[in-house]
PLY file of the C-alpha trace (Angstrom):
ply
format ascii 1.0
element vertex 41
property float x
property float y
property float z
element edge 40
property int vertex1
property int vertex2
end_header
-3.44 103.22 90.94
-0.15 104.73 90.54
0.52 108.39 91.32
2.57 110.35 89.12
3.62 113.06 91.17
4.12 112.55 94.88
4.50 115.08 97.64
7.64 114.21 99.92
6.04 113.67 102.48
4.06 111.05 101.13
7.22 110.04 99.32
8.97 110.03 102.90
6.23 108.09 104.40
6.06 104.98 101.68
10.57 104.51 102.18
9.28 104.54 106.11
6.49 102.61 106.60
6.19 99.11 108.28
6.03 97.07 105.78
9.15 98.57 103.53
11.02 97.62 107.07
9.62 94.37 106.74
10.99 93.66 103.13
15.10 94.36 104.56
16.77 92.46 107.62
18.08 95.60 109.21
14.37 96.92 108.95
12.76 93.75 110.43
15.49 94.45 113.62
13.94 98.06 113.94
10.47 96.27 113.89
11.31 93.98 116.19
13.22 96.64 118.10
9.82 99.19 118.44
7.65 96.08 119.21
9.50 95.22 122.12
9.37 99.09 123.33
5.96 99.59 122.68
4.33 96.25 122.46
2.21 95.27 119.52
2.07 98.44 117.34
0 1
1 2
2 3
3 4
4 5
5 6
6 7
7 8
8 9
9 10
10 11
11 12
12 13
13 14
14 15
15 16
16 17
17 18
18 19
19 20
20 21
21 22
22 23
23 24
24 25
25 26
26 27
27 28
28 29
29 30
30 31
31 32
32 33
33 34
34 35
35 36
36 37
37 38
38 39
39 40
């Protein structure tokens, strides 16, 4: 289902998530970056 109107937050929160770092090189080297901080996450 596609929403219309977002709130920024929730706008804010889909550009950041996981997974959008996933889709970019530079984002997969921030993944990679918090797993080996924090372990598994």
């Amino acid at each position: 289902m596609k929403l219309k109107i977002r709130n920024s937050k929730t706008k804010r929160a889909k550009k950041q998530g996981y997974r959008t770092r996933q889709k970019s090189a530079g984002g997969r080297k921030v993944n990679k970056r918090q797993r080996a901080r924090h372990g598994s996450f």
